[in-house]
NUSEFI-798069 format. One line per 10 residues: number of its first residue (from 1); their letters; for each residue x, y, z of C-alpha. Coordinates in steps of 0.05 Angstrom, whole numbers, plus 5000, padded with zeros to 4 digits. Layout:
NUM	A	X:Y:Z  ...
# end
This chain:
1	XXXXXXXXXX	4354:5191:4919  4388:5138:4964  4462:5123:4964  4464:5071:4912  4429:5109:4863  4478:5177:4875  4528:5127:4866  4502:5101:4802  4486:5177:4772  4565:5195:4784
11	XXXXXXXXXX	4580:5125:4740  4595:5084:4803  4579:5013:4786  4633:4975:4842  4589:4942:4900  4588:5005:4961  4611:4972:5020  4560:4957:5082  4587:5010:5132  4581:5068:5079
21	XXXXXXXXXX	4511:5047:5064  4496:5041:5138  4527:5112:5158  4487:5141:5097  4415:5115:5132  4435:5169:5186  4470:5227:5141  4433:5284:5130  4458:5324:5071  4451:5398:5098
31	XXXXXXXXXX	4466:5418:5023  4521:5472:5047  4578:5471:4996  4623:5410:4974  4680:5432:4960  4709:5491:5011  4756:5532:4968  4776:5571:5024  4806:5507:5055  4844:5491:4987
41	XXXXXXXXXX	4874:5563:4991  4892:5558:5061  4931:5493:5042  4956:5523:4988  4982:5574:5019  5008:5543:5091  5043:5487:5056  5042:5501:4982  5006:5432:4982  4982:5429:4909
51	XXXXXXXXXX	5041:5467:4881  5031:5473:4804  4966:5436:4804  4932:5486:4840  4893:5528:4784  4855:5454:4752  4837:5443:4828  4808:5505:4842  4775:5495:4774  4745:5428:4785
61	XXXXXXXXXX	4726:5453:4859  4680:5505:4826  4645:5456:4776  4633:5405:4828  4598:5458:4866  4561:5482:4810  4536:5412:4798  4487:5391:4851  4495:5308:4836  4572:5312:4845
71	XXXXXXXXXX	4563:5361:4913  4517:5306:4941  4565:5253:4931  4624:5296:4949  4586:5315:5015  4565:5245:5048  4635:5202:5017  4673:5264:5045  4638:5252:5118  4645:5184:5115
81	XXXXXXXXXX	4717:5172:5100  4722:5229:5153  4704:5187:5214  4711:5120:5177  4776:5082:5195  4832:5068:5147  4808:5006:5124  4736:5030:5113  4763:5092:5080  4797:5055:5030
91	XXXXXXXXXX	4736:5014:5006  4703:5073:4991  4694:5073:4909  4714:5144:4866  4676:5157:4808  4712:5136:4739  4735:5198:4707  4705:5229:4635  4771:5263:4620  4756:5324:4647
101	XXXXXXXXXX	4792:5371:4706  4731:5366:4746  4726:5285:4757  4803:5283:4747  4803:5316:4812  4734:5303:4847  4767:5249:4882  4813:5298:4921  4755:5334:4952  4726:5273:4983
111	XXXXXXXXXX	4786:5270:5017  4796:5347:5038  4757:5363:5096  4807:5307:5134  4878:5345:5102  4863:5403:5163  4855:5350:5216  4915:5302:5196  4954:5358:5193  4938:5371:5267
121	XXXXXXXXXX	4943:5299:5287  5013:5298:5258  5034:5359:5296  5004:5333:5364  5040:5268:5350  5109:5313:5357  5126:5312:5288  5173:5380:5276  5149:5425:5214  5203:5405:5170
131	XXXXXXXXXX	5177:5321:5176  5119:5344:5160  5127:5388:5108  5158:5332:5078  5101:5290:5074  5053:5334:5057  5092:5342:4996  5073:5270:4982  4995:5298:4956  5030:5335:4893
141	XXXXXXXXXX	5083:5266:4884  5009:5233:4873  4984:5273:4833  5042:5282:4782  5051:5200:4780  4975:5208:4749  4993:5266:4699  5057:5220:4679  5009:5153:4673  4946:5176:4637
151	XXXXXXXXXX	4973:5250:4614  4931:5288:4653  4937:5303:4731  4890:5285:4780  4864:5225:4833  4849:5163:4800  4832:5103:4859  4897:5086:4866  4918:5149:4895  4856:5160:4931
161	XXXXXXXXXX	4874:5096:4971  4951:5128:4986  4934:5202:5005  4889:5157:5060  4957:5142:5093  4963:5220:5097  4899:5236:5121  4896:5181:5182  4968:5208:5200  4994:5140:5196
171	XXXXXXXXXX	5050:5138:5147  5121:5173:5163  5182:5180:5123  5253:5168:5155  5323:5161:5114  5274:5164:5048  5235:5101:5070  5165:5103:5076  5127:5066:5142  5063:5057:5161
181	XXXXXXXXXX	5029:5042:5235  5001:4972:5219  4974:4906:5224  4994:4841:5209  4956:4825:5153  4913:4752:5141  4969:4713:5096  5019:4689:5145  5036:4670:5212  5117:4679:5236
191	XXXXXXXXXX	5157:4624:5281  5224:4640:5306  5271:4590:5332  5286:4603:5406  5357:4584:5405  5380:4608:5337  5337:4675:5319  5316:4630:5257  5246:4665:5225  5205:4619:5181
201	XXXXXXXXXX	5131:4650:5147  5084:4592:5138  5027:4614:5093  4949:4603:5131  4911:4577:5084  4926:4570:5008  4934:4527:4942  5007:4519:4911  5027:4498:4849  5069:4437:4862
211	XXXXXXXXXX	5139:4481:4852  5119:4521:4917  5142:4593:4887  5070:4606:4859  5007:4603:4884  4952:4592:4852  4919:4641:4816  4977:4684:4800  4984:4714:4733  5011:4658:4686
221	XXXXXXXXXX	4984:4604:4746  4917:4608:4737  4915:4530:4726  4965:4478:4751  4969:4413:4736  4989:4389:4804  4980:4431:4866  4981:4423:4947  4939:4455:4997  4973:4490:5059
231	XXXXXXXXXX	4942:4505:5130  4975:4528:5192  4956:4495:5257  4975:4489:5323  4952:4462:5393  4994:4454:5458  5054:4434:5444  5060:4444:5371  5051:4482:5313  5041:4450:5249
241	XXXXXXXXXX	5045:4476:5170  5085:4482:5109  5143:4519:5123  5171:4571:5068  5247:4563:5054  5290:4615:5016  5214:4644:4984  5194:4562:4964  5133:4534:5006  5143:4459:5020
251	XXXXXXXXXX	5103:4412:5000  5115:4373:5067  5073:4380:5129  5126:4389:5185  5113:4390:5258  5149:4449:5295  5153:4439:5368  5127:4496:5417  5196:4480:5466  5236:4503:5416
261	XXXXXXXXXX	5191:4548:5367  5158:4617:5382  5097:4650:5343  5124:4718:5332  5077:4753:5284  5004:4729:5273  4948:4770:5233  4923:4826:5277  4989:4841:5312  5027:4911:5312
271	XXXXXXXXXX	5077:4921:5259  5105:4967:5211  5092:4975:5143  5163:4987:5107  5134:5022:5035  5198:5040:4988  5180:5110:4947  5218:5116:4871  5286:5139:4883  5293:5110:4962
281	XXXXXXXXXX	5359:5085:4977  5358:5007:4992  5435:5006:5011  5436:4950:5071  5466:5015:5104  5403:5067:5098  5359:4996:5111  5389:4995:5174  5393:5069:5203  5312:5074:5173
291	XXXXXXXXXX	5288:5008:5209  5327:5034:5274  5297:5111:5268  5233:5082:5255  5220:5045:5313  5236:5097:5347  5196:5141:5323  5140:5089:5332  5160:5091:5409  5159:5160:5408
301	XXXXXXXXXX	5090:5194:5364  5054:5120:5361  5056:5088:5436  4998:5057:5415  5031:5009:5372  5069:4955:5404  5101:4918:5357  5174:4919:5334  5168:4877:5270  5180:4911:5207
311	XXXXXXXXXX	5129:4883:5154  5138:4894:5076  5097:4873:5008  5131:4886:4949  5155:4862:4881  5227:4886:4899  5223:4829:4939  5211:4768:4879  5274:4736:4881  5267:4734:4805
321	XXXXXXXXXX	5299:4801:4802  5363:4773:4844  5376:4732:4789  5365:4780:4736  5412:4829:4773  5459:4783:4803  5485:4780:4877  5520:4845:4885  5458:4891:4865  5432:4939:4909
331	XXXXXXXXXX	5363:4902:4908  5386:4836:4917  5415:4862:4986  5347:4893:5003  5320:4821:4982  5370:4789:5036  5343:4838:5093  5276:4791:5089  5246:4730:5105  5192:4723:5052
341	XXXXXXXXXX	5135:4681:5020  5102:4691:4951  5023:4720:4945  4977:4713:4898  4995:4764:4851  4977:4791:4778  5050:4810:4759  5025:4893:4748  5055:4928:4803  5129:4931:4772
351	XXXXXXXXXX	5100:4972:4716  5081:5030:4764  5150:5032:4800  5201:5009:4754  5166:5042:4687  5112:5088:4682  5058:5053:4661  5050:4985:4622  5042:4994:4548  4994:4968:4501
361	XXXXXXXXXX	5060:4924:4478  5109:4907:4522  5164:4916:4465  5147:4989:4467  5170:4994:4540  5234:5031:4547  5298:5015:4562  5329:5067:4596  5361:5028:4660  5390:4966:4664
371	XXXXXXXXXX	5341:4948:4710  5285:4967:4663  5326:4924:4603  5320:4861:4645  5246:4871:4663  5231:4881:4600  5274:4816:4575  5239:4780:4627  5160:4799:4603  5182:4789:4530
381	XXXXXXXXXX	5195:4709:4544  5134:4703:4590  5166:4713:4655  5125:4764:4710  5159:4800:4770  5115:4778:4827  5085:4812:4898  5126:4786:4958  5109:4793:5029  5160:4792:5093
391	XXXXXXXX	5188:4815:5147  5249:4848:5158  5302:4807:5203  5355:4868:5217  5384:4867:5290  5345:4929:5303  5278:4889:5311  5304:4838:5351
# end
């Protein structure tokens, strides 16, 4: 059978993207085993990398390769996300799971034949044991945020995409901050003022509802009565857009002069990617040592990557949470570390970080924190904690 129809006989119904269907016209499935057990016990055993969950792996290993459908698909998306890139990696689609140990964790096998070569990678970038060890012990983090979410541990898509940080040997952990070697991505361009250090985002190409905190689209903004378009432009002198101010987008086309202004951070650049893990301390002080440590680190295992700009999407970053918390909070601090815009957003991503899950009925979320009270406060009267995006504007990346 083709790709497509493998694809459809493991319950795949999402599109498969055009590279994975080209690399599949030249794959030739030499029907050795999926799923090398002898790798997972080496893992295992190196770096305790499965910890608890190592028995229902082991387990689901040996039905997958008693199960000739789910070996075939294991096999080719296994060797494609192998020499795919990150990007490509990430579109691949895991199959939905049935409930059972063996598609709870089918998705981790498509991913194992690249755990032995990150590994490597990371070492030849001059990370010491004890870094490393560290992040490897990010695989049974995963894995337990799945048992606490749908009661059961495995790899749902979510954590497919993550553990693909892992396995390119991208993503690094300094001062318990998470960051990533990375691009710009399409949203924004960045203009600093020459003279002052000022940083403004001006968002490429969207629609606004006519307050300029929400775009539209955004959970509770699918409609607006009035909106504005916004485009960045530029040509030899100037640039020219809708500036954002203190996370508002203006409504006002303003001319910003090329004498004066400086395009620091366009789509495609080098960056960082700041990711903040439960628990990481946010304290202006631990923002600054990580950002500093960081870029070093950057200079040091990634010479590749040029940039100095720290990059960061996040709903710790919706300034509706500085108002629920108040100025002194420890997030509201991490908030003024930023220059930011708002995204297009559906609201979700809160319930993952600052919960466990979302509920069936938001009045049966819990109330643990006084964080979580607010939240909750907030959904109950038809509020959402939105996706921000910015950059970080700490000395260090000057």
């Amino acid at each position: 059978m083709n790709l497509m129809e493998l694809a459809a006989s493991v319950g795949i119904t999402a599109k498969l993207p055009e590279k994975m269907l080209a690399f599949a016209e030249t794959y030739r499935d030499n029907g050795a085993v999926a799923c090398d057990l002898a790798v997972v016990e080496a893992l295992q055993r190196e770096h305790n990398l499965f910890g608890q969950f190592i028995d229902p792996i082991m387990r689901a290993g040996e039905a997958i390769n008693e199960n000739e459908t789910l070996s075939a698909w294991v096999r080719v998306s296994s060797q494609y996300a192998l020499q795919a890139d990150f990007a490509d990696a990430r579109s691949i689609p895991v199959p939905p799971t049935d409930g059972t140990e063996t598609m709870d964790f089918l998705p981790l096998f498509m991913l194992l034949p690249q755990i032995p070569v990150s590994i490597a990678q990371y070492r030849d970038r001059g990370f010491p044991e004890a870094e490393l060890e560290d992040l490897l012990r990010g695989y049974q983090g995963g894995i337990s945020i799945v048992r606490n979410q749908t009661g059961r541990p495995g790899v749902n898509q979510t954590y497919f995409n993550w553990f693909i940080h892992y396995t390119k040997a991208i993503l690094f952990k300094t001062h318990t901050l998470q960051f990533e070697k990375f691009t710009m991505p399409l949203g924004a361009c960045w203009l600093k003022n020459k003279e002052t250090g000022e940083i403004i985002p001006f968002v490429l190409n969207a629609v606004f509802c006519d307050d300029g905190k929400h775009r539209l689209g955004s959970a509770g903004f699918e409609e607006c009565p009035e909106t504005f378009q916004v485009l960045f432009e530029e040509d030899e002198e100037n640039y020219y857009g809708y500036p954002t101010y203190d996370c508002v987008v203006s409504s006002q086309r303003e001319t910003f002069p090329k004498t004066k202004w400086e395009c620091v951070a366009r789509p495609g650049d080098d960056c960082l990617n700041m990711h903040i893990p439960k628990g990481a301390d946010i304290s202006r002080e631990n923002m600054t040592k990580a950002c500093k440590s960081a870029l070093e680190i950057v200079a040091q295992r990634y010479p590749e990557c040029k940039g100095r700009l720290i990059f960061c999407a996040s709903w710790l970053l919706d300034p509706t949470l500085s108002e629920l918390l108040g100025e002194n909070s420890k997030i509201t601090s991490f908030q003024q570390s930023f220059t930011r815009y708002p995204t297009k957003d559906g609201g979700t991503a809160v319930f993952s970080f600052a919960f466990t899950r979302r509920p069936a009925d938001l009045r049966d979320l819990p109330e643990d924190t006084s964080l979580q009270r607010k939240i909750k406060a907030h959904y109950l009267n038809g509020g959402y904690i939105y996706g921000y995006s910015g950059i970080y504007t700490g000395s260090e990346c000057q």
